[in-house]
N, C-alpha and C positions, 0 to 999 in steps of 0.2 A: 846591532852594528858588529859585523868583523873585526877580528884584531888587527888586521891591516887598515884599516880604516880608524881604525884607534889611534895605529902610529901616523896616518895620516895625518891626523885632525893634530898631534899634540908636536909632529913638526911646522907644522902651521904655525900652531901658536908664538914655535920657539921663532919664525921667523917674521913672525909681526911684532914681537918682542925688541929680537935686532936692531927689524927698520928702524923700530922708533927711539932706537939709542943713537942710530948714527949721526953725525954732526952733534952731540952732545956734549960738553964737557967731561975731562973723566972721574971727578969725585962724583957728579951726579950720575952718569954712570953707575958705578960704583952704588952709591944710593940707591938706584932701580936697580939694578942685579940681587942687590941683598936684601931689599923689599920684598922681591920676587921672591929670591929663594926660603922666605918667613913664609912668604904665602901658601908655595908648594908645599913647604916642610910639613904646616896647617893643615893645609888639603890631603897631605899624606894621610896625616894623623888621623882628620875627619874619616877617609877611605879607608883606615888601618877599623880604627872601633865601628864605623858601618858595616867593614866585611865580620867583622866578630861577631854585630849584632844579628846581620846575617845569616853566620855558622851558629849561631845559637838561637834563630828562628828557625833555622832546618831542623838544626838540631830537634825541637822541640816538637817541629812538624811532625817529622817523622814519629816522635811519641805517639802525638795525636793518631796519627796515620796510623800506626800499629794498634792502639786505642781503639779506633775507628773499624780498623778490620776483626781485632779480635771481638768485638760489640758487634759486628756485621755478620761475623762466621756463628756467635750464639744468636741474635734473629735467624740467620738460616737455619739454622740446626733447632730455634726452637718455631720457625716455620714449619720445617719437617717433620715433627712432633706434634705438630697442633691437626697437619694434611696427615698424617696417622690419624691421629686421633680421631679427626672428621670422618675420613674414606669409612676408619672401625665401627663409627658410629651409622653410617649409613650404613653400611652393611648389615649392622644388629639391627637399624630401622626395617631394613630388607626384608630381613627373617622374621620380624616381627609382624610388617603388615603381611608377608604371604600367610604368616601362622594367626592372622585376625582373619584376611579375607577367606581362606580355608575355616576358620569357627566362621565367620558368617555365613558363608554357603551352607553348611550342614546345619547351622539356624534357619534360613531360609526353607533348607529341602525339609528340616524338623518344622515348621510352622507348614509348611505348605503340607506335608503330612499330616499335619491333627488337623488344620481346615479341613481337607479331606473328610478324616474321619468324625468330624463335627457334623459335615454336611451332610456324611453318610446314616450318622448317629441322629439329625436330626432327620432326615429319611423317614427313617426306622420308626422312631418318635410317632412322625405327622403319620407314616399307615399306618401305626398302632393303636396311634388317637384315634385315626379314620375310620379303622377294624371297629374297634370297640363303639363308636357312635353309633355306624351302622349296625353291629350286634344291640347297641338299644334300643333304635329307631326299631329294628325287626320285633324287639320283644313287646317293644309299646304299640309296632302294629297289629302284635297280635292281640296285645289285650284290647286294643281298640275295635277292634274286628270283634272279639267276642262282647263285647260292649255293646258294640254297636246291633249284634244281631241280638242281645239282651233286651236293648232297648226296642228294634224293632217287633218283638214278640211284646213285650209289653204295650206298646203301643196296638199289635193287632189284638190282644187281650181286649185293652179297652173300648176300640172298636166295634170289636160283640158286645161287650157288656152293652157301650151307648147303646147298638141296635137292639137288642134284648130289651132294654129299658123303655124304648121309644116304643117298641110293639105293645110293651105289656100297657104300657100310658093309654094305649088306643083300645083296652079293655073295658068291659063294663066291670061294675066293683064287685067281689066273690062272695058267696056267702061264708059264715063264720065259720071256722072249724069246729067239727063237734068234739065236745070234752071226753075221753076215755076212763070209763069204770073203773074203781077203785075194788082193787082186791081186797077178801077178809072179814072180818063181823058186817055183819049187813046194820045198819043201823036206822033209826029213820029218817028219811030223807028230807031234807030241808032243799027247796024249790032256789035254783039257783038263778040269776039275772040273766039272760038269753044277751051271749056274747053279740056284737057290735060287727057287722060285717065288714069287708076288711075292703076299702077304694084304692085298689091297683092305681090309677092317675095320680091320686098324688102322695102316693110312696115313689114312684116313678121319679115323679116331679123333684122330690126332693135327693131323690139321687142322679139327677142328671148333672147337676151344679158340680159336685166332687168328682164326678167321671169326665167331664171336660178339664176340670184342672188337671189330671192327670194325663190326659190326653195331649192337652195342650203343653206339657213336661214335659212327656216323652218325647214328641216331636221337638222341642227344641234342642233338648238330648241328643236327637240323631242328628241335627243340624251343627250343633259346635262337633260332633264326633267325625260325621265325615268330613267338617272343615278340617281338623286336626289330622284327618287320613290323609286328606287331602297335600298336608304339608311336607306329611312325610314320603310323597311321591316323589320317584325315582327317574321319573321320565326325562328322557335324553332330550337337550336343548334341537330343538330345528332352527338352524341359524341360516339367513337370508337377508340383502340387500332390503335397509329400508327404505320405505317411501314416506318422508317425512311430514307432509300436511295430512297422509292418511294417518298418520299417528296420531298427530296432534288432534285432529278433526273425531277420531276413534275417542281418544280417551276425555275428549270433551262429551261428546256423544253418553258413554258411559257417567260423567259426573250429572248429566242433567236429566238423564232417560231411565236410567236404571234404579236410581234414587234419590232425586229433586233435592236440591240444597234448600236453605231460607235465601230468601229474596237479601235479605242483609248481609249476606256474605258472600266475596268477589273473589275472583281469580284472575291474577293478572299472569297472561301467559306471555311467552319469554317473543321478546321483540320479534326476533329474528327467526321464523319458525323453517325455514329452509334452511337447511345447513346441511355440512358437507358430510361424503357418502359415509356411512355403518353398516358393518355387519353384525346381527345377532338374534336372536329370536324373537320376534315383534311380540308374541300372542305375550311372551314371561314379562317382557319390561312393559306392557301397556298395564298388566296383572300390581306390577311393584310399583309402577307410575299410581297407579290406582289405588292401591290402599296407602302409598304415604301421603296422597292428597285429602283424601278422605280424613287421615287421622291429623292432618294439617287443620283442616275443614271444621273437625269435630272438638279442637281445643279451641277454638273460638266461639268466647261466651258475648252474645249480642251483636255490635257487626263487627266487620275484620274484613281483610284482605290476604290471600297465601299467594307469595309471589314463588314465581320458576323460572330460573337461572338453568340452561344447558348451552354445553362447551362440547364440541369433540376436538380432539386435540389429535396426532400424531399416533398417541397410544392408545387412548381411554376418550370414555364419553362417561360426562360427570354432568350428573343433573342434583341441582339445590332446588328443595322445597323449604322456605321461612315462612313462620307464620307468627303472627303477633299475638298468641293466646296464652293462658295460664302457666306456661313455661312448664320444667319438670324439675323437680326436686334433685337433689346432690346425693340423695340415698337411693332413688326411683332411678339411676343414671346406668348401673350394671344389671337393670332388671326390665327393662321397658324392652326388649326384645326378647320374653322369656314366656312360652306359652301359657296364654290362660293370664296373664298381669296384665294390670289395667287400674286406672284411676278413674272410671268413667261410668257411672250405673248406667248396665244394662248395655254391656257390652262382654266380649269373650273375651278380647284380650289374645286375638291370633291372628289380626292383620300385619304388625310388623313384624312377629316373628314369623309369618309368613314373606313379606316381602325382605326380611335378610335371609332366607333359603333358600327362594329364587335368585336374588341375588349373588350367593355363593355359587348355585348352578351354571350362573354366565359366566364364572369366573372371578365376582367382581365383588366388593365390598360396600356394605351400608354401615356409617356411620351415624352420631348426633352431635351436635355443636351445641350446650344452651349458651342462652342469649339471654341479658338484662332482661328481658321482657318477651317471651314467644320461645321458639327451638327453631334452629335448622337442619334437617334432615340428608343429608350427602351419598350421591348414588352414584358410585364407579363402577365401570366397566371397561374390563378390556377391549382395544379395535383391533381390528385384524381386516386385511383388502380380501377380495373375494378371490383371490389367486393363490392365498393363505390359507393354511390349516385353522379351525376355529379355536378357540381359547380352552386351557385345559378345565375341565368342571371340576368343579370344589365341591365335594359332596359331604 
């Protein structure tokens, strides 16, 4: 409210005041004036200590208020102290991760460096193993070679000898040898027994028996020796599209033509005998199909069954031969693919390390799995489509 409106409002009063004294007597009058003027005098007073309390709530306000600003200007000021302190702090965070992601980069480029040279170093490694295998394989084929043509002369030795023997059998028997004169005092002679004439047939006879065993050595001499040359052949894979019922049909053929199983023992060949295209050398994996069946075959004592699991996949063509025979020992585990080892009388012991050499050849790996009861044998090969390069040979 305006101060004119002030004075408005309190000449009002003073003439509602009047009215109601007019026609009044004048003590009472008098009476109401001086009531009045107690009241006002009151109301003064009230207005007087209100406006003091007033100036000493401003008063005190503005304490507050200066209080409040100088408390408001140190939050500013320790605002701006703390956005220092932040901004410095990310800044050193700044400097910090460039100077991490600069050490990680050169970790990186230092890791990716020694992979390099690990890879390079294992290189080096695998053709020096490769060197050297090949430098023993050549020296083992030479001693094999000269072995072998050892044993061949010995065998055409015995060969003569048999026929020499045989001829002489068909002789009539010789007369005795005559005894030679003794030099020196003559003395008298005392009539000596007339030696026993000598039957070629069965001097013959009795050496015919030792010249076949030997015979029959030698030859089986040359037989593990060129198998063993044989392993150590070098000949480059012929890789080609195969025809899969000729396969299967092939290396059936060979389980029951080449050397007849016992009737008590089965093969169950794998459901699905059509499956999808491969490339690789038919003659090598019908060769490794064939001696890990066989060696499947031959650890089953009385009847048995050797089941065949193959898969080709995207990359590889994995064939499983399981059999449920004599299993293989946990010492016999780093050795069963080692020429010439063998737990089997009257065996050589160089079918499966023949079929993991072929198998190296394709590129691919033979393993073993045993099993509670039986082994599983595992034949990976790399696949490659016929538009493809074929698989590098692991020699």
């Amino acid at each position: 409210m305006t101060l004119a409106g002030k004075e408005l409002s309190g000449l009002q009063s003073e003439n509602d005041v009047l009215r109601s004294l007019i026609g009044r007597p004048e003590p009472q009058m008098l009476t109401t004036i001086l009531a009045q003027n107690g009241e006002m005098r009151f109301n003064k007073e009230q207005i007087a200590a209100l406006k003091k309390e007033l100036e000493d709530a401003c008063a005190a306000t503005d304490v507050v208020r200066l209080e409040s600003e100088e408390r408001k200007s140190e939050v500013v000021k320790g605002q701006r102290l703390r956005e220092q302190d932040q901004n410095k702090f990310k800044e050193d965070l700044d400097v910090l991760n460039k100077q991490l992601k600069t050490i990680g980069q050169k970790v990186f480029e230092k890791q990716q460096v020694m992979k390099q040279e690990s890879r390079d170093l294992a290189k080096q490694f695998e053709e020096r193993e490769r060197q050297i295998y090949l430098q023993a394989e050549d020296e083992i084929r030479t001693v094999g070679v000269k072995l072998s043509t050892l044993c061949r002369q010995a065998t055409g030795s015995a060969e003569k000898c048999m026929a020499a023997v045989e001829a002489a059998s068909q002789q009539p028997s010789l007369p005795a040898p005559a005894t030679p004169a003794k030099r020196g005092f003559r003395f008298k002679k005392t009539p000596e027994p007339a030696a026993a004439p000598v039957h070629v047939p069965n001097v013959a006879a009795r050496l015919i028996t030792p010249l076949s065993s030997v015979l029959e050595d030698s030859n089986e001499a040359n037989r593990i020796i060129d198998a063993y040359l044989q392993i150590l052949d070098r000949g480059e894979p012929q890789y080609a599209r195969l025809t899969w019922p000729r396969f299967w049909s092939e290396l059936k053929r060979r389980m029951t033509a080449d050397a007849p199983l016992p009737r008590n023992i089965k093969i169950a060949w794998p459901a699905d005998k059509n499956l999808p295209p491969f490339v690789t050398d038919e003659k090598l994996l019908l060769d490794i199909c064939e001696n890990l069946l066989r060696n499947a075959c031959e650890s089953l004592t009385g009847e048995g069954t050797v089941e065949i699991a193959a898969l080709v996949t995207p990359t590889r063509l994995v064939v499983e031969f399981t059999d449920g025979g004599q299993g293989i020992k946990s010492q016999d585990m780093e050795r069963i693919f080692l020429p010439f080892f063998t737990t089997k009388t009257g065996h050589t012991g160089l079918g499966l390390s023949r079929a993991r050499k072929l198998a190296r050849l394709l590129g691919g790996s033979l393993s073993c799995e045993p099993r509670g009861r039986g082994a599983k044998f595992i034949l990976s090969v790399p696949s490659t489509n016929t538009n493809q390069e074929p698989p590098p040979v692991k020699k």
